[in-house]
N, C-alpha and C positions, 0 to 999 in steps of 0.2 A: 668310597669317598665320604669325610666325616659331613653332617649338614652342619649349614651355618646355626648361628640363633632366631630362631622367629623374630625375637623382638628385634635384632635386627637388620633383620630381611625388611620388616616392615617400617626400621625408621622411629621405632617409638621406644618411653620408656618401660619399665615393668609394671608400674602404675599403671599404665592408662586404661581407660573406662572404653564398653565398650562401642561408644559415638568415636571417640579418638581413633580406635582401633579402624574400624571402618572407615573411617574417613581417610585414614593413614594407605588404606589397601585400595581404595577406590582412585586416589590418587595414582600412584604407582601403576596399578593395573593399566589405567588407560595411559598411562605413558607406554607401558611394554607390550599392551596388546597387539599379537599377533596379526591382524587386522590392519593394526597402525601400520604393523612391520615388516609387511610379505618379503618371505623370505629372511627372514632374520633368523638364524637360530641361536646366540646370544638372547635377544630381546623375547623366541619363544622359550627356553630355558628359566628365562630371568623372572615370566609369564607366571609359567607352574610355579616355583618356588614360592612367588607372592602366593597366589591359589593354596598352596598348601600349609603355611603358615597362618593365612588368615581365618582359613579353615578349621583347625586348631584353638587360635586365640579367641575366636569368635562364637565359640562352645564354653559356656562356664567350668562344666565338667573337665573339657578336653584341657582347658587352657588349667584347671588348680592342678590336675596330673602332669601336664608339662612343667608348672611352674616349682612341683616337689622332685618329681624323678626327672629332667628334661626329655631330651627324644624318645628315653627308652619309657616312658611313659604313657605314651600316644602310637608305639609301635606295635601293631597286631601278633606280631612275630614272638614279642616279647612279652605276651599279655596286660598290653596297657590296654586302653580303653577305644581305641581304634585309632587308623590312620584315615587318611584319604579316603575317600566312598565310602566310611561307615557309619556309625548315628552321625546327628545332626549335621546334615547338609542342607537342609532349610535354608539356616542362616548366613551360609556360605552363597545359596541359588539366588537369594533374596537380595542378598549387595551386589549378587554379578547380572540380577536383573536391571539395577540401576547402572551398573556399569555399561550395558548393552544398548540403553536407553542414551546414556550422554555420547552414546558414540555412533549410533545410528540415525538418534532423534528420533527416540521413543518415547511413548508422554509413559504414564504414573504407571504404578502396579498396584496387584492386589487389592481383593475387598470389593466395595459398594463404593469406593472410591470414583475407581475408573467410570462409572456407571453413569456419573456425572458429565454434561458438558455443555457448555457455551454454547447459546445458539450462535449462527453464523449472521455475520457483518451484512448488509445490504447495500445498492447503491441506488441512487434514485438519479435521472438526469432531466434536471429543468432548465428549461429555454427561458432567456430573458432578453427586454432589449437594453439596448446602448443606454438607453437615458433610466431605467431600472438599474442598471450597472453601477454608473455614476453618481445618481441622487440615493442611492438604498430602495430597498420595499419589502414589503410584507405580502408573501402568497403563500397558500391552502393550499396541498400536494394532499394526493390520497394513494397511499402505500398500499401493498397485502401484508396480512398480519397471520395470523393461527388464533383461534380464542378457544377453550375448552367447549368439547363435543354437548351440546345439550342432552344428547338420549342416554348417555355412559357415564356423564361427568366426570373425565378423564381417566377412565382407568381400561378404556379400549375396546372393553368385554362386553359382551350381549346384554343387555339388560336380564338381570336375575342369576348373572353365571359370576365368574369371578376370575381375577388372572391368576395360576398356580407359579407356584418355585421351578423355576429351571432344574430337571432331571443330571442334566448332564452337567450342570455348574455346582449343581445344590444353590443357586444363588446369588453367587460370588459375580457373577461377569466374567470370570477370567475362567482358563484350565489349565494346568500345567502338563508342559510334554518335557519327556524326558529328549534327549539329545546326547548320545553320547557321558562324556562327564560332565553336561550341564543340563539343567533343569529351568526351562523358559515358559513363562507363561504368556499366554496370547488370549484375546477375546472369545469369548465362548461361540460356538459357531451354530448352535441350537439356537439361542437367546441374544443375540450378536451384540453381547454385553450388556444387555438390561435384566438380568437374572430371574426373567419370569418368559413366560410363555403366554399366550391365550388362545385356549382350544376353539374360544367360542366370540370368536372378534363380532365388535357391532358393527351394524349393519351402514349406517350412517357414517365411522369415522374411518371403517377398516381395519380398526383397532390403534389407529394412531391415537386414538384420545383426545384429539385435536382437528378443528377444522377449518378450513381458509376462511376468510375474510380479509375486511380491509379497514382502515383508519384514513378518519383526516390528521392534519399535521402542518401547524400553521409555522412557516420558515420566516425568518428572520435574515435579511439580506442586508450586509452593510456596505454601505456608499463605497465605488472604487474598487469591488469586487472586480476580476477578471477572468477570461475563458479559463476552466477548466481547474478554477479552484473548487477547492472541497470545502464544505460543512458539514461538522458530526454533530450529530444527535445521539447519545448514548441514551441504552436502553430502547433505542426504537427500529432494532435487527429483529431476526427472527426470536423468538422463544428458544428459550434452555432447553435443556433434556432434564429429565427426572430430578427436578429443583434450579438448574443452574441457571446464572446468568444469562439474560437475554443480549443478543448483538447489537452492536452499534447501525446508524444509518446515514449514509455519507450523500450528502445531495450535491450532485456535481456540477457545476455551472458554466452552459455554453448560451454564447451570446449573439442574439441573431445578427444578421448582415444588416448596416444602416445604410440609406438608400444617400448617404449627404457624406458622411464620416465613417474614416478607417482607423481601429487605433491603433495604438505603439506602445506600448508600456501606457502611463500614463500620460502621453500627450495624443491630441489629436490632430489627424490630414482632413483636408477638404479639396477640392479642385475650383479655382474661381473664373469663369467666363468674364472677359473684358473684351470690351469694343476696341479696334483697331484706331479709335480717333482717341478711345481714355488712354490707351495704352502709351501711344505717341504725346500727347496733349498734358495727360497728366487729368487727375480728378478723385473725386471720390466716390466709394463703393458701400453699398453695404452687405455684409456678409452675415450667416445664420451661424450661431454659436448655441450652446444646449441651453445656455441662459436668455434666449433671445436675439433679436442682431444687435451688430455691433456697425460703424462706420470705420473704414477702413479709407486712408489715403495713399493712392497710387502716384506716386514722382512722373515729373514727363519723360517718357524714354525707356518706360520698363518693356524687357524683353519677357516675351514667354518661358515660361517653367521657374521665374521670382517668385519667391517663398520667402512671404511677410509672416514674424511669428508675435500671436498675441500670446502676452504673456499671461498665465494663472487664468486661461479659458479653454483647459482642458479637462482631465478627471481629476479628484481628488486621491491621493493613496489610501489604501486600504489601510495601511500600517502609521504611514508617519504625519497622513492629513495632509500634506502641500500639495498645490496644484500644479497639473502638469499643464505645457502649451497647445493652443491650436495652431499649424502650421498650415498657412494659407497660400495653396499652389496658385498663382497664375495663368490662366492659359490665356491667350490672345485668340480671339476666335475671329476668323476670314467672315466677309460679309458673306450673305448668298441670297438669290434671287433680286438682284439688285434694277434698278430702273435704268433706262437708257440714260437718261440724268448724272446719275450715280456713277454709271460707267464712263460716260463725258468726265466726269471731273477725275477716277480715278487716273484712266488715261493721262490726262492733261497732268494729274500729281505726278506720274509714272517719270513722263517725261522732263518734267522739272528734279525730278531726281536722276535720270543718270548725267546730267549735266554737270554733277558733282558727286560721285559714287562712295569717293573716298570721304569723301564728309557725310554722308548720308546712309551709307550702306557697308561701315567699316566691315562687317561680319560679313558681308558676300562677297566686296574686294579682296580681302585674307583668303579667304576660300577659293577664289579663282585661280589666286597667286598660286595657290597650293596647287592647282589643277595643273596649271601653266608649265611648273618645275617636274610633276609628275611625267608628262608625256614629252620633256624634253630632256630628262636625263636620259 
């Protein structure tokens, strides 16, 4: 069966350079890779032909022999210049390295590249209270850090000795295994990708080069903050590897239990004790707000669990600055330990109220009713 034309196998024109080119096959590839396709044999067919085209095109040499003789130019049989599996498959291993990477979630290849990396993120978790939360503040956290080894000055090794080249990388961080018709490279497993060794580790760091410690680290808290928001600190994670960026540091913020207020978003609950005579009678209260108290007026007749809301005496938003409510429970509290006195006049009230129940005691009335209907259906 005749083959197609590489160029277009790959979608491209005769021109293109060799970024187009690869970029042309890297596409394609991971549409039809085999992996993507279990079980396809259309898409593993459709696989190789990219593979072997790109293979070609991606060889200077291979690709002017294709581009004067076509096929029979690049066919071993025919004394071109090789096909498939012969020189430069480098360039062929090296794009399908990338390919393996966007498809598995593989980081970089190749070089003194990899060798590089980000230290990692940290998390820090500070306790604050209610009224830290709501007004802002400023508090001194002391993290761990790594600062360079004083007896090595970072290079791991015994004083007087020195770290050598990785034998088995030459260097690189990486080594390549062959696999079949693919050629993958993975982190050196001598050097676990820092392309040196050291025979003669110090004694102090272990040869980390680095040794723990810790920082202060003055945090900045703004008003209206709530549990278990984050603030980042960039640059104050761990230390990079061999140059790289340092991590970030996220301080996370839980907020202790207030012994008065629970929040809500940005309003706040309270619970307020009232006397059985304000409740009835009607008066005024004063209540504890984070600003101070406030006086609060109780109507005559309020029932327990009335929820008076003052308004803009709650927190502040973090984001949009308006204040949120306090919402003020009522509870009617029963006397206790009362005098003989005390108990004389409840009495004597008691009585004066069932004399007229339905005026006095609509909610116990309703409720009887209900009891009533209950045991006589």
């Amino acid at each position: 069966m005749s083959k197609r034309d590489y160029y277009e196998v790959l979608g491209i024109n005769r021109d293109a350079n060799a970024d187009a080119i690869k970029k042309a096959y890297r596409k394609l590839a991971m549409k039809h890779h085999p992996d993507r396709n279990p079980g396809d044999k259309t898409a593993e067919d459709k696989f190789k032909e990219l593979s072997e085209a790109y293979e070609v095109l991606s060889d200077a040499d291979k690709k002017a022999a294709y581009d004067r003789y076509g096929h029979a130019g690049v066919d071993p049989s025919m004394g071109g210049r090789g096909g498939p599996g012969a020189q430069g498959f480098d360039g062929f291993a090296d794009a399908f390295s990338d390919i393996f990477g966007d498809i598995f979630g593989g980081g970089g290849r190749g070089g003194g590249r990899s060798n590089v990396y980000r230290g990692a993120d940290l998390r820090y978790n500070l306790e604050i209270s209610l009224e830290e939360a709501a007004r802002g503040a400023e508090k001194t956290i002391r993290i761990p850090t790594a600062e360079e080894c004083g007896t090595c000055h970072g290079t791991g090794a015994k004083p007087g000795t020195e770290p050598q080249t990785c034998g088995t990388c030459g260097g690189a961080g990486q080594v390549r295994i062959q696999q079949g018709f693919f050629s993958i490279q993975q982190t050196c497993p001598k050097c676990h990708g820092t392309g040196r060794v050291i025979p003669n580790p110090c004694g102090t760091c272990g040869g980390a080069g680095r040794v723990k410690s810790h920082k202060t680290l003055e945090v900045k808290i703004p008003a209206g903050i709530d549990e278990g928001m984050r603030l980042r600190h960039a640059g104050h994670g761990e230390p990079g590897v061999n140059g790289g960026p340092p991590g970030d540091l996220y301080v996370e913020i839980h907020i202790r239990k207030h012994p008065m207020f629970q929040r809500d978003g940005d309003d706040l609950h309270c619970e307020m004790p009232i006397s059985f005579a304000t409740a009835a009678l009607g008066g005024e209260i004063e209540i504890p707000t984070l600003d101070g108290m406030a006086r609060l007026k109780i109507p005559a007749e309020t029932q327990s669990g009335k929820v008076f809301r003052l308004r803009g005496k709650g927190i502040r938003n973090v984001r949009s600055h308006a204040h949120g409510d306090l919402m003020c429970h009522v509870v009617v509290e029963t006397p206790v330990k009362l005098t003989e006195r005390q108990k004389e006049l409840l009495r004597e009230f008691e009585e004066v109220s069932r004399q007229d129940v339905d005026r006095h005691n609509p909610k116990a009335k309703s409720w009887m009713d209900k009891v009533k209907d209950f045991f006589s259906a």
